[in-house]
C-alpha positions as CSV (number, residue, x, y, z in Angstrom):
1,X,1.3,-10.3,-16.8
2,X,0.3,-9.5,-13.4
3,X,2.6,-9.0,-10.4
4,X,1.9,-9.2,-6.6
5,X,3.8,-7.0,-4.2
6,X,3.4,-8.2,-0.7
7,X,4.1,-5.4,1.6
8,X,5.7,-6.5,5.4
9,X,4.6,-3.3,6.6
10,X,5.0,-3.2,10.1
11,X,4.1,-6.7,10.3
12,X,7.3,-7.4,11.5
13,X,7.2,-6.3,14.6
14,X,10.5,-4.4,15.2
15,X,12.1,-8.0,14.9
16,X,14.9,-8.9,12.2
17,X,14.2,-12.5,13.1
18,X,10.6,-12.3,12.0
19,X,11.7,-10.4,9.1
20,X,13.6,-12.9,7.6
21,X,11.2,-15.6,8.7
22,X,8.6,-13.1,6.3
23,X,10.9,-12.8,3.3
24,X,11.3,-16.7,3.3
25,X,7.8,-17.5,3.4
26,X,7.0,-14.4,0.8
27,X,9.5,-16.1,-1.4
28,X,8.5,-19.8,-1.2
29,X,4.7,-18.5,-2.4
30,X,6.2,-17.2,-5.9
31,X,6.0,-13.8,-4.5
32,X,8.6,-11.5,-6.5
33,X,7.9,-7.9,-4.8
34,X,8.4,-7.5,-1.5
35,X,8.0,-3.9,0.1
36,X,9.0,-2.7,3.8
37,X,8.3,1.1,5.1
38,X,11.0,3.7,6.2
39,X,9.3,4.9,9.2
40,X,10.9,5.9,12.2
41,X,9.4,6.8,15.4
42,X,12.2,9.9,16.0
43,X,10.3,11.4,12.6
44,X,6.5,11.4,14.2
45,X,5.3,14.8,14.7
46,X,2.9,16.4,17.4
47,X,0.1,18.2,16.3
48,X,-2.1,19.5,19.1
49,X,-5.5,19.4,16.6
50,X,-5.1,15.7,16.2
51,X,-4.8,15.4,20.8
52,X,-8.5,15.3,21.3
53,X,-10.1,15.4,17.7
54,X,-13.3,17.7,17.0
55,X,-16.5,17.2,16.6
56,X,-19.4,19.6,14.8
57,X,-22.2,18.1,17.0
58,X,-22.1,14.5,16.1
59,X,-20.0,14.7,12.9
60,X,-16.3,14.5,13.3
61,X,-14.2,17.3,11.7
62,X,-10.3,16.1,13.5
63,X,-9.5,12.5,14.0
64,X,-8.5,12.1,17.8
65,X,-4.6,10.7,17.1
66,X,-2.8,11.3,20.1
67,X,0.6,11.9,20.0
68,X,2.2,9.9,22.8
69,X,0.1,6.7,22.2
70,X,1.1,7.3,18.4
71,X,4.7,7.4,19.1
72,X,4.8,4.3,21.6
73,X,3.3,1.8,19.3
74,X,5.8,3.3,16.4
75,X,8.7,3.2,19.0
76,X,8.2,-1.1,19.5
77,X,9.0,-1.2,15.5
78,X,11.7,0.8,15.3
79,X,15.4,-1.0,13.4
80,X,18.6,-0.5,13.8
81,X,20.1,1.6,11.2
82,X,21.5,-0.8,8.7
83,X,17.7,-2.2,8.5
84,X,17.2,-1.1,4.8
85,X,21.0,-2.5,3.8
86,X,18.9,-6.0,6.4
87,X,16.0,-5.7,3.9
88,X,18.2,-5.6,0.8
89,X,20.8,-8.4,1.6
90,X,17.5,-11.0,2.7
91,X,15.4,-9.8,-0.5
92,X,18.5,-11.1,-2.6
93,X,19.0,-14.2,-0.7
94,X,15.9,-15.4,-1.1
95,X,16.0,-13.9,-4.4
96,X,13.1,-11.4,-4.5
97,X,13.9,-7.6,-5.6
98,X,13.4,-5.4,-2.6
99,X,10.5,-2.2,-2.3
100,X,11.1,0.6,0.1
101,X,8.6,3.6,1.0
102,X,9.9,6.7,2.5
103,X,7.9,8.5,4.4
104,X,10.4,11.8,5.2
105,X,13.0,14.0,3.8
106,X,15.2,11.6,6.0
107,X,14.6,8.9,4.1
108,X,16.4,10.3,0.9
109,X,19.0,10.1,3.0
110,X,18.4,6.6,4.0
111,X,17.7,5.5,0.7
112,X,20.2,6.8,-1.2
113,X,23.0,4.5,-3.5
114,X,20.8,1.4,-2.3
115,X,20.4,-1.1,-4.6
116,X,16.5,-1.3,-4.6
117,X,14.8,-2.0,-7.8
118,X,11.4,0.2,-7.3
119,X,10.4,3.3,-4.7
120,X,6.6,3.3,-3.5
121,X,5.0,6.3,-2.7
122,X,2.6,5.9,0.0
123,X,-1.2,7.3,-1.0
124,X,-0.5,9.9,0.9
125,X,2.8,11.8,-0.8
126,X,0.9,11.2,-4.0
127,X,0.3,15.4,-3.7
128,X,3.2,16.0,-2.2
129,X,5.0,17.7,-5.2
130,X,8.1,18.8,-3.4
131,X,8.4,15.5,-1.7
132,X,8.2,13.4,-5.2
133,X,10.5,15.5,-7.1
134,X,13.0,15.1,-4.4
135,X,12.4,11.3,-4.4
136,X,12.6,11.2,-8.1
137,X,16.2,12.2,-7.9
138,X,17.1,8.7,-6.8
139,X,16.7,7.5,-10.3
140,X,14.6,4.4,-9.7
141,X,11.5,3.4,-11.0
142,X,8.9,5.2,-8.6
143,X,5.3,2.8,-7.9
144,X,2.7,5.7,-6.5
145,X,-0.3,5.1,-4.9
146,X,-3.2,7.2,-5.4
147,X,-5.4,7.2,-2.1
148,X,-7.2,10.4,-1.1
149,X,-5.7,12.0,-4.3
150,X,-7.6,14.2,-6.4
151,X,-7.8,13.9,-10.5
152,X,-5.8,17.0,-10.6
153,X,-3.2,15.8,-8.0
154,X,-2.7,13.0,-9.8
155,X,-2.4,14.3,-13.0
156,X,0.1,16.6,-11.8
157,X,2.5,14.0,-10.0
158,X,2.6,12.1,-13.8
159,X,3.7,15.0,-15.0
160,X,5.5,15.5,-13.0
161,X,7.4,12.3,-12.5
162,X,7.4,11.8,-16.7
163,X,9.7,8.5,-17.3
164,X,10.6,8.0,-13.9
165,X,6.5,6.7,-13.3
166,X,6.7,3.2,-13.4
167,X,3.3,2.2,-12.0
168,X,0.0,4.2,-10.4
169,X,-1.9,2.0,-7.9
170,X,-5.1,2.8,-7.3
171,X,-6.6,2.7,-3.5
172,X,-8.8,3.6,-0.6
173,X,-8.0,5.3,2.5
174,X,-9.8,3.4,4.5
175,X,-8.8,0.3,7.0
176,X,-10.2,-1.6,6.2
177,X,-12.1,-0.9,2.9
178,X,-15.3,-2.1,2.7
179,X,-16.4,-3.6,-1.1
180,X,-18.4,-1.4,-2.1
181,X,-16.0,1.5,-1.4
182,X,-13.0,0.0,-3.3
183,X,-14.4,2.1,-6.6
184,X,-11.8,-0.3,-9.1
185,X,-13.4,1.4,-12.2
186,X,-10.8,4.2,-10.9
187,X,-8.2,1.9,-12.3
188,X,-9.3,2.9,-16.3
189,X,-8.1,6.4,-15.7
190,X,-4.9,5.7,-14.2
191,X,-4.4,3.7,-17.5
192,X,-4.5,6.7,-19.4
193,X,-1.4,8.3,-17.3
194,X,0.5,5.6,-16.7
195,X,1.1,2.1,-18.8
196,X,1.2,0.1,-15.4
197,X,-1.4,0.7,-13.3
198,X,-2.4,-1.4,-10.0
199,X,-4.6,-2.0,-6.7
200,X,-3.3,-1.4,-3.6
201,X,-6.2,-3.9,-1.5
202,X,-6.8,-3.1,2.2
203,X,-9.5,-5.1,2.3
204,X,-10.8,-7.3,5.3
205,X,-9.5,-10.3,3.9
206,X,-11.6,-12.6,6.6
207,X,-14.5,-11.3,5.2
208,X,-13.9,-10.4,1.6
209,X,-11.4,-12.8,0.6
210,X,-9.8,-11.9,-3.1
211,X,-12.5,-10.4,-4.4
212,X,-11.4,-7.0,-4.8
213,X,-8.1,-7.8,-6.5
214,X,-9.8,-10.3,-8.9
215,X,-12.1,-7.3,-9.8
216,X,-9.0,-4.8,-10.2
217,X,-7.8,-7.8,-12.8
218,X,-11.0,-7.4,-14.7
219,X,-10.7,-3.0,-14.8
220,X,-7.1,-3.6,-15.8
221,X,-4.6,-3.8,-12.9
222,X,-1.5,-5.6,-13.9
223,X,0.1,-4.6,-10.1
224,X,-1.7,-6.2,-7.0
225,X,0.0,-5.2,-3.6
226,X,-1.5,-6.9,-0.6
227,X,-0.5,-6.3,3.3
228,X,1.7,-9.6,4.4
229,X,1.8,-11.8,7.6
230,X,3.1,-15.0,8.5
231,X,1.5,-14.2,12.6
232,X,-2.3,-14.5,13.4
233,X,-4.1,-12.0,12.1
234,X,-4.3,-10.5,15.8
235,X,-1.3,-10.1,16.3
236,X,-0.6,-6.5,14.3
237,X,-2.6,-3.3,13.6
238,X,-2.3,-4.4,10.0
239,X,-2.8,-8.0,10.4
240,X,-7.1,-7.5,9.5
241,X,-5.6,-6.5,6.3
242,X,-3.0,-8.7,5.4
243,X,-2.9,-11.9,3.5
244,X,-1.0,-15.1,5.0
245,X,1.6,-17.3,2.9
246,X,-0.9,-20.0,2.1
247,X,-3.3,-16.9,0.9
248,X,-0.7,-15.0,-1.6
249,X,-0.4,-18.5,-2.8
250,X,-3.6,-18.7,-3.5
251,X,-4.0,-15.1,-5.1
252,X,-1.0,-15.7,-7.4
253,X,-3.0,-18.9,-9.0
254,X,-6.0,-16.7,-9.3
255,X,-3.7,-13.6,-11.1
256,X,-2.1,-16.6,-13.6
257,X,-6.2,-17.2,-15.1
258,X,-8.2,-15.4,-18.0
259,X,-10.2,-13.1,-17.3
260,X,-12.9,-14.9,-18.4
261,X,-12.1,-17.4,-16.0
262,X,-11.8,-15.0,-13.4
263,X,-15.2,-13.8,-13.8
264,X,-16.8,-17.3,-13.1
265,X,-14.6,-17.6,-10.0
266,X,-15.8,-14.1,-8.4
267,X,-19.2,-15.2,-9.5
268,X,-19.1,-18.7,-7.4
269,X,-17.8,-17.0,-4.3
270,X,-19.4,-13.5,-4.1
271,X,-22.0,-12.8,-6.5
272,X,-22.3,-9.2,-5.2
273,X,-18.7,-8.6,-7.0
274,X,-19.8,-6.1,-9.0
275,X,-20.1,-3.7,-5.7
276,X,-16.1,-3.3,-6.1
277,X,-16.4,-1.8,-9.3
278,X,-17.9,1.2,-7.8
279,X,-18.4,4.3,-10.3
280,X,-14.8,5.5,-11.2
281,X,-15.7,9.0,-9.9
282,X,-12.4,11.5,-7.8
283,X,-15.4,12.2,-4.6
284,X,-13.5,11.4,-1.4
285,X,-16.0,10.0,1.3
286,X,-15.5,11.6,4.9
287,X,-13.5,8.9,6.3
288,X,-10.9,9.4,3.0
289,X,-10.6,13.3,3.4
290,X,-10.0,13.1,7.2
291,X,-7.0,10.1,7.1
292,X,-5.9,12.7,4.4
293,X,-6.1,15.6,6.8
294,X,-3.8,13.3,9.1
295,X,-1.4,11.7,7.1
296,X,-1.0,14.8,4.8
């Protein structure tokens, strides 16, 4: 059976009001899963590389990040600090079963004795070896996405992790990811670490629609999480990304069909589909390895 995780992100704007608002409409779609990040402004880090960015004549070799601009826009999202205990109390009242990712030592700290029923691990801590172990300590089932991983990362955080893996998703660094860079075929060998195994879609959704997590269905995902909003998609730097109420709806009628079925509903809306299945290969384009660089 396949199960949606709609993550708030920082959809919601710095606003307890608006997250509550989310987690009621989340709920009222059928929407089990919701997710919110532990990412604090007071945490952000400069880096003098990532100031101005590089360039090698006209290729870039640094992303231009800079530190202060960084810092403001994570500064206007910034909770109180009873926001997790916020997240946990709503999730149960509308009775969902709350997602948290941690994005710092800190957030151990945070996170700890919280009633939470999964931990994600954003694409980017998927390496971090140090980082998971420490997480892993929590003793909850850990969800891990694999963006801008390499086979031999990920091989090592399953080891790694061993019965505390609950799910790897599978995803692309890249906001938004284009179709014919969302390489789903990926999804087969996380099947052979890992018994649940998933799609984490940044996809333009304006432009792309479900296609690429109807396509994860078909290579095996039994996790979909999808970016949530109830604003206009204009209104947030992930809103491009993110799926509305009437949408998730929409996706979690699609996730209850047959494959077979599925396959003659990607064929009547994009018949170029198949683009999302991509080759299954570990090669990181450019734009992948230098949000790694970044994030990392």
């Amino acid at each position: 059976m396949q199960k949606l995780i709609l993550e708030i992100c920082q959809n919601h704007k710095g606003s307890i009001t608006l997250l509550e608002e989310m987690i009621h409409a989340a709920s009222e779609t059928g929407a089990k899963f919701l997710k919110i990040q532990d990412i604090h402004s007071s945490e952000l880090v400069k880096r003098d590389r990532f100031e101005k960015g590089k360039k090698n004549k006209d290729k870039i070799i640094t992303i231009k990040r800079p530190f202060d601009l960084e810092f403001q826009r994570l500064s206007q999202l910034d909770m109180d600090d009873n926001f997790i205990d916020h997240f946990i109390s709503l999730t149960k009242k509308y009775k969902c079963k709350p997602i948290v990712t941690p994005f710092s030592y800190n957030s151990f700290e945070r996170l700890k004795n919280k009633k939470l029923d999964y931990v994600k691990i954003a694409s980017y801590d998927c390496s971090a070896l140090l980082f998971l172990k420490k997480i892993s300590t929590l003793n909850k089932p850990m969800i891990v996405s694999t963006g801008a991983s390499r086979k031999k990362e990920i091989i090592q955080a399953a080891k790694l992790l061993k019965k505390k893996l609950h799910a790897f998703l599978h995803c692309v660094t890249i906001y938004p990811t284009p179709l014919e860079k969302c390489n789903l075929l990926k999804i087969q060998f996380l099947k052979t670490l890992c018994k649940n195994v998933g799609w984490s879609d940044h996809t333009l959704f304006n432009r792309d629609g479900h296609v690429a997590s109807l396509v994860s269905i078909l290579c095996g995902a039994n996790y979909i999480e999808r970016h949530f909003t109830i604003l206009k998609k204009d209104k947030t730097k992930d809103g491009p990304v993110s799926i509305n109420p009437k949408e998730a709806k929409e996706l979690l009628g699609y996730m209850n069909l047959k494959k077979t079925d599925i396959k003659k509903e990607l064929n009547s809306i994009n018949k170029n589909w198949k683009l999302a299945l991509g080759k299954g290969t570990f090669n990181l384009s450019h734009e992948e390895n230098l949000n790694r660089d970044y994030y990392r």
